[in-house]
C-alpha positions as CSV (number, residue, x, y, z in Angstrom):
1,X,-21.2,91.3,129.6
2,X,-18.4,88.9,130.8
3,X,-16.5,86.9,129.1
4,X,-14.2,83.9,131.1
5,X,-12.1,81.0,129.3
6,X,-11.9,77.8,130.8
7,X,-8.6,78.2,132.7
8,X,-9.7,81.7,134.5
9,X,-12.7,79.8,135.2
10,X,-10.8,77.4,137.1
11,X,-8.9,79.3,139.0
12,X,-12.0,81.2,140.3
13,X,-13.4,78.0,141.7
14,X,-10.2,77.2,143.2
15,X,-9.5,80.7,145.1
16,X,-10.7,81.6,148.5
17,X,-11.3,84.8,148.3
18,X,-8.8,87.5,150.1
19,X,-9.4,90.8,151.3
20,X,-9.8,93.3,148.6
21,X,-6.6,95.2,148.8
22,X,-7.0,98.8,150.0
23,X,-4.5,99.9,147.5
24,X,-6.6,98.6,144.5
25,X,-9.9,100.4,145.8
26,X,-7.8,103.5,146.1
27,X,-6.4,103.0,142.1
28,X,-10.3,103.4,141.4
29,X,-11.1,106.0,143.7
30,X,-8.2,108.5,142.2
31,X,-10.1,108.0,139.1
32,X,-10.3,108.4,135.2
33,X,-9.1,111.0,133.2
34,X,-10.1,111.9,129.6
35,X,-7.6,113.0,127.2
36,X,-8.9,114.7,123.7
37,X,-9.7,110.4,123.0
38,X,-7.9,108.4,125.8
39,X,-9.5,107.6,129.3
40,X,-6.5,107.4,131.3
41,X,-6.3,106.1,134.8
42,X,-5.5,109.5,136.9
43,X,-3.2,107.5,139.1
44,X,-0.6,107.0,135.7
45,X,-1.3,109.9,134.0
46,X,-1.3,113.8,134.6
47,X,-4.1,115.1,133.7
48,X,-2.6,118.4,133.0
49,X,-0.5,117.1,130.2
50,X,-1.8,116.3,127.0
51,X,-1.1,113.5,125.0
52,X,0.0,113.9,121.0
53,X,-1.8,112.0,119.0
54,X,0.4,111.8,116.2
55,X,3.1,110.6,118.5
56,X,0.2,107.7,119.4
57,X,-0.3,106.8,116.3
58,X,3.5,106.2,115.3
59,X,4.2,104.2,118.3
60,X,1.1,101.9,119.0
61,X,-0.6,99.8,116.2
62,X,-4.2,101.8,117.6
63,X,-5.4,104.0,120.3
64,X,-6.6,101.0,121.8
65,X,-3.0,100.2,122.3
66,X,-2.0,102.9,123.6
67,X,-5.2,102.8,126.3
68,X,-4.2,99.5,127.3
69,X,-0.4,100.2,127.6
70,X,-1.2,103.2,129.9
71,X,-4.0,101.5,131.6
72,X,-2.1,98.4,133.0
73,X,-0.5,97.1,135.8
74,X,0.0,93.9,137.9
75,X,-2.6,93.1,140.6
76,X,0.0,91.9,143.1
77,X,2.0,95.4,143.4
78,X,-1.2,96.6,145.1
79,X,-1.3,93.3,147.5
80,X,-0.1,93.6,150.5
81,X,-1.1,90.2,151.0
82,X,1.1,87.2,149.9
83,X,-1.0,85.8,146.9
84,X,0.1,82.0,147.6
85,X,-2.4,80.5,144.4
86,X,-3.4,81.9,140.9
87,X,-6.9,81.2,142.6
88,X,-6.4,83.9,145.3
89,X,-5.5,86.2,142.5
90,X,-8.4,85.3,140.5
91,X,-10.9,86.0,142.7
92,X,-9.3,89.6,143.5
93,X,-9.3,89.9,139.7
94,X,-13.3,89.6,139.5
95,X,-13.8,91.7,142.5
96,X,-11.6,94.7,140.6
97,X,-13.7,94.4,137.9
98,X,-16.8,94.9,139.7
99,X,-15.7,97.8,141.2
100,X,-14.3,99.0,138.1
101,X,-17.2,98.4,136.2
102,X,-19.2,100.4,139.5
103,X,-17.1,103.4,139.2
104,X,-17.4,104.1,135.2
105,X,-21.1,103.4,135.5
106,X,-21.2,106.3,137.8
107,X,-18.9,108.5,135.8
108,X,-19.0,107.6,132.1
109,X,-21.6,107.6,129.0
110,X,-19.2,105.6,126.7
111,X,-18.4,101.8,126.7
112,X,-15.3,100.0,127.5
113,X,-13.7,97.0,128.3
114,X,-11.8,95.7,131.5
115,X,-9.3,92.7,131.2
116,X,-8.0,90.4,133.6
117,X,-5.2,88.0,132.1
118,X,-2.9,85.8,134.1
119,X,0.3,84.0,133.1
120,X,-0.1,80.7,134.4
121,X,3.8,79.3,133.3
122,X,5.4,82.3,135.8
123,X,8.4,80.9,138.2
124,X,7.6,84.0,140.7
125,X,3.6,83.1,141.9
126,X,0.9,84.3,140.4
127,X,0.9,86.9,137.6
128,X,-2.6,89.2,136.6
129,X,-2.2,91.8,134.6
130,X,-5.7,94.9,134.8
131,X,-6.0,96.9,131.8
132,X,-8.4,98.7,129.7
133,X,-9.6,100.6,126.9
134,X,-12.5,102.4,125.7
135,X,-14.9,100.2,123.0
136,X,-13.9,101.4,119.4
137,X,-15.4,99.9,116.2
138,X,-12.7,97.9,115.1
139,X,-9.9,97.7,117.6
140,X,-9.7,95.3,120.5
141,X,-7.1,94.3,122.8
142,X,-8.1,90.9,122.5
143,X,-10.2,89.2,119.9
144,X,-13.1,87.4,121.9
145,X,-13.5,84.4,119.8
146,X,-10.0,83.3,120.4
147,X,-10.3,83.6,124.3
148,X,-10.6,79.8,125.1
149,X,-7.1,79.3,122.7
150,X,-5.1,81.5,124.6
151,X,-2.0,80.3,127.0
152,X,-3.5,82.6,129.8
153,X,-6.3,82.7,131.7
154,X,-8.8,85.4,130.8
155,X,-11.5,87.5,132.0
156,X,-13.0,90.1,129.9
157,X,-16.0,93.0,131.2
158,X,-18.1,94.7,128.5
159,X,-19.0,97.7,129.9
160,X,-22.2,99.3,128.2
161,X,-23.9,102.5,130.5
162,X,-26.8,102.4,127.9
163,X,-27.7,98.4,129.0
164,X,-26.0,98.2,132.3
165,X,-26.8,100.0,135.8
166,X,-24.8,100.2,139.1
């Protein structure tokens, strides 16, 4: 399930839609980790070194946190492309989470959830910001019913392998 506020919806009309960036495909393609409870992209994280939990819990309000800090990073560092509108960056947002959503279909039994925020107020173009986290009862990144309130522009992917297919 995807959930879009009205300013990422905008911008999605508005974009014409760039070539996915090779470096983003490649982010995917290195993979997904798991970590005693933490899917980790492989690309941030060695796999061969395990994370202490304890030193999780004292330094992020949830594991969810922690996922999502790990997990993140801005769209245009993998552009090679000059993103000239929020639009462009958009539409490359929505095409990362398809292909995201593809590869943990393939790979994963568990849900999660993909995020696409963008700063619209930034003085150096546009600004999206990929991260995600594994669904856990009572923890979320961000709260769903607030979406449409929120100073960004946001796209959010429920990712269920029990009522999705690729």
């Amino acid at each position: 399930m995807i959930f879009i506020n009205s300013k990422m919806k905008f911008f999605l009309s508005q974009g014409n839609f760039l070539t996915f960036p090779v470096q983003l495909h490649e982010l995917i393609k290195k993979g997904i980790t798991f970590d005693q409870e933490y899917f980790l992209f492989k690309a941030f994280h060695n796999e061969h070194e395990l994370i202490d939990k304890e030193w999780v819990r004292q330094n992020y309000t949830d594991d969810t946190g922690f996922e999502c800090a790990v997990n993140s990073f801005h769209l245009e560092d993998y552009c090679n492309t000059d993103i000239q509108s929020l639009g462009q960056i958009a539409n490359i947002g929505l095409k990362l989470l398809n292909e995201f959503k593809e590869y943990w279909l393939e790979n994963f039994e568990v849900s999660c959830v993909a995020i696409l925020t963008m700063q619209l107020d930034t003085e150096f173009g546009p600004d999206a910001v990929f991260r995600f986290h594994k669904k856990r009862q009572g923890q979320f990144w961000i709260d769903l019913n607030s979406i449409e309130l929120s100073q960004e522009a946001i796209m959010v992917m429920e990712i269920d392998p029990v009522n999705n297919s690729v």
